[in-house]
Structures are given as C-alpha cells and as structure tokens.
C-alpha positions as CSV (number, residue, x, y, z in Angstrom):
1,X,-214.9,5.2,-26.1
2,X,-217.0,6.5,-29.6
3,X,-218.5,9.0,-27.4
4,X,-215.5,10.7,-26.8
5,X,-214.7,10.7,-30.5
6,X,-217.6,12.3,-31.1
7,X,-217.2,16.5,-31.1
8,X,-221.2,16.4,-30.5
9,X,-220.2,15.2,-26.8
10,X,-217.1,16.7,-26.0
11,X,-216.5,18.1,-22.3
12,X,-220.6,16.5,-21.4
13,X,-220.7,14.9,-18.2
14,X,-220.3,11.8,-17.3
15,X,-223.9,11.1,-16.4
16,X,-224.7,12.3,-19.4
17,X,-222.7,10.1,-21.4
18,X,-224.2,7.0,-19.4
19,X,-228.1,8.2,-19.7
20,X,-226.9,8.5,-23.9
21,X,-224.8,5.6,-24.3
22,X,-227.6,3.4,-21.9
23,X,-229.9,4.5,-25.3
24,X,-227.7,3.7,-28.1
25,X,-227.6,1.0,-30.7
26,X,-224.3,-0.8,-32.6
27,X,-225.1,-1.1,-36.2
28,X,-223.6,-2.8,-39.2
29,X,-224.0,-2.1,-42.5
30,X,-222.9,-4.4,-45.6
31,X,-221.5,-2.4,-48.5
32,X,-224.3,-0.8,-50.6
33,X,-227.0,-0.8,-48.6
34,X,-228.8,2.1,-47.0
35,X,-228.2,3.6,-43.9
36,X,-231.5,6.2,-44.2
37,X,-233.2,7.8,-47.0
38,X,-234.2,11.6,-47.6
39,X,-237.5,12.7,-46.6
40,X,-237.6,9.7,-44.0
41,X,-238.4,10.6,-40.3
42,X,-235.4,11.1,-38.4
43,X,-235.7,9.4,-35.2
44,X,-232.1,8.7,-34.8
45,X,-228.5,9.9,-36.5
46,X,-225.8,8.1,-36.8
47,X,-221.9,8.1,-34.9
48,X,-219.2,6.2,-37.6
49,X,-217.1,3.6,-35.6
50,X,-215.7,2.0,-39.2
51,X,-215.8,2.5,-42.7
52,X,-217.1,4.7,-45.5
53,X,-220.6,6.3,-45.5
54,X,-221.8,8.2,-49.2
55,X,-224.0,11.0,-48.1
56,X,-226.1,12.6,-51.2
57,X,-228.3,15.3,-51.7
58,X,-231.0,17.0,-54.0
59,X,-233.8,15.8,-56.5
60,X,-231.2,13.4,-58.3
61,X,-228.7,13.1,-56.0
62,X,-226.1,15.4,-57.1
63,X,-224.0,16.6,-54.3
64,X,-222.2,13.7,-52.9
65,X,-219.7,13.7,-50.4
66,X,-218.0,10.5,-47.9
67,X,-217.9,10.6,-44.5
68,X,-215.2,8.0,-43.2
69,X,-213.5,9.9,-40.2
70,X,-214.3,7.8,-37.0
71,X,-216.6,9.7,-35.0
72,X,-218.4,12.1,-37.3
73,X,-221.9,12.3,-36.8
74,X,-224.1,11.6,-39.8
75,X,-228.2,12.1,-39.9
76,X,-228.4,15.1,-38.0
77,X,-231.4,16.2,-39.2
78,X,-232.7,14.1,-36.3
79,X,-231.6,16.9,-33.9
80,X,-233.8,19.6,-36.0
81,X,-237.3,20.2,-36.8
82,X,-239.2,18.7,-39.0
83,X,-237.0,15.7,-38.0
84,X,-236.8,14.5,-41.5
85,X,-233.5,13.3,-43.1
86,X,-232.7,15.6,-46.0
87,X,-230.0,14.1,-47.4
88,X,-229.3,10.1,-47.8
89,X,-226.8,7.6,-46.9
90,X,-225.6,4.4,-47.6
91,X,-222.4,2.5,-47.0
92,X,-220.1,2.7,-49.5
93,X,-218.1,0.2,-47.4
94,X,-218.8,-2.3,-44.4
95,X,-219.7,0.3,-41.9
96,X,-220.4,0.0,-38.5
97,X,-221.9,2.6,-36.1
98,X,-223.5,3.8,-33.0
99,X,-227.2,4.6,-33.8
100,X,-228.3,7.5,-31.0
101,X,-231.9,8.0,-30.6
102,X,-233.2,11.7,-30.5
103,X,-235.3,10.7,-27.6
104,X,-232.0,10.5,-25.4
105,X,-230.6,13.8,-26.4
106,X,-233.9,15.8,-25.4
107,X,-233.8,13.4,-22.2
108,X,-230.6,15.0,-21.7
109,X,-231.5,18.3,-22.7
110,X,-234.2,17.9,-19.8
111,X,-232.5,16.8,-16.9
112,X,-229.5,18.2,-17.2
113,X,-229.8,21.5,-19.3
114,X,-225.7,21.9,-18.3
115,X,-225.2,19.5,-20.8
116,X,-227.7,19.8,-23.0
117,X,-226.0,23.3,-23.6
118,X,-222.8,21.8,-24.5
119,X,-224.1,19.5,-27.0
120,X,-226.5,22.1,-28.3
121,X,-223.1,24.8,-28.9
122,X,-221.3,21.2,-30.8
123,X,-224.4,20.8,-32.9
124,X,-224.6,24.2,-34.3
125,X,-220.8,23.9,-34.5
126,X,-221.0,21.1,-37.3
127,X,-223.6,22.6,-39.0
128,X,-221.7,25.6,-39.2
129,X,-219.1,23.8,-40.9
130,X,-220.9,21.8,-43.0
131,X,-223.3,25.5,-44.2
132,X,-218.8,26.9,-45.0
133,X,-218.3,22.8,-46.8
134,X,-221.5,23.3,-49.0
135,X,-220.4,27.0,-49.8
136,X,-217.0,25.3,-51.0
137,X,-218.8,22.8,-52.6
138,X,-220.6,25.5,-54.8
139,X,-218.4,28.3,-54.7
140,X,-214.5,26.5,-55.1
141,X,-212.7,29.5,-55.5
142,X,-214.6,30.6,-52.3
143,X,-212.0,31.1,-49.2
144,X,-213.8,30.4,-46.2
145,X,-213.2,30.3,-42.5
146,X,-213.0,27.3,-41.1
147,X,-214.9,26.2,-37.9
148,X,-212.4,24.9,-35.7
C-alpha cells in the first residue's frame, strides 16, 4: 500500500491510515506539466506512486532537484504555516500520485493525537534532511550527518 511507502506514516495506526487514505486523491500528471506552483496555497502535498517530479526553487528557479523515489512526499509546505508552497513542481515524466489533503492530517492530529505524534516526529524528520540536502547543495565540500 503507498501509505506504507511513505516514512511520513510509518508505525500510524491503522485507523489512522483509513481516516487518511478515505481523504486521498490518485493523480496523474502528463510530462511537463505542473504539479503546484510557489507562492500557491497549499491545501494538499503530494505522495509519488511513479515517475519523476522536478522540484525548483528561488526568484528564477535555480536550485533544482528530482524527486523519483516511490513514496517520497513532495509539497510539504502544506503541513506548515503559511501553507504556501515555496518551491515548485512539475513532472518531468508521466507521474502519478496520491494527493493528501491537509484537512485529513489535522483530522488525525485531533482525534487521535497518538498518531498525530508519530507523523508530526516523520515530518520534522524530512525536513531535517532536506535543511542537511540544501546545506550540501550550497556547501559540497560540507560533510553532514545524515538523518536516517
């Protein structure tokens, strides 16, 4: 199951996974066009079931990056005030994904604050690791733990 593939869910209950995946939506995107742009609310990110996604960043774009692992989690500005995407994405292939609404994570959070923890410790996980990937990005010569 893509939830499972997912690090953002790991070890959540089952319950939980059926209140999230009862909210989710399967997307498909042809190759080029966009998935969501920066400075767009973010209502929703994004859980890659196929193919690759560009990601890019800053006034003109210049730090790009491809995210093509199945289950990594793109858009996760939706999970953190403002809830604006800061970065963009389009397919750089066909992709297809599962398109999670905020609205059933704080649901989550809510009623069952057990789980809500867990994915709460897996968000600040990945953005750990993508804070040590933009240091390495800027900074190659950089050696930097990894998050596991």
């Amino acid at each position: 199951m893509w939830m499972t593939e997912a690090g953002l869910f790991k070890g959540i209950s089952q319950r939980a996974v059926k209140k999230i995946g009862g909210e989710c939506i399967d997307e498909s995107y042809e190759q080029g066009s966009a998935i969501f742009k920066a400075g767009e609310e973010a209502n929703f990110f994004y859980i890659l079931a196929e193919g690759t996604v560009e990601v890019s960043a800053g006034a003109r774009q210049s730090i790009q990056f491809t995210v093509s692992r199945p289950g990594a989690v793109v858009g996760l500005s939706a999970l953190v005030e403002p809830y604006r995407y800061n970065t963009s994405a389009s397919a750089r292939t066909f992709v297809r994904a599962v398109k999670v609404p905020r609205e059933a994570i704080e649901q989550v959070l809510k009623k069952y604050p057990e789980d809500g923890l867990l994915i709460l410790r897996h968000l600040i996980s990945l953005m750990a690791q993508r804070l040590v990937d933009a240091y390495e990005y800027v900074t190659p010569e950089a050696v930097l733990l990894r998050v596991p």
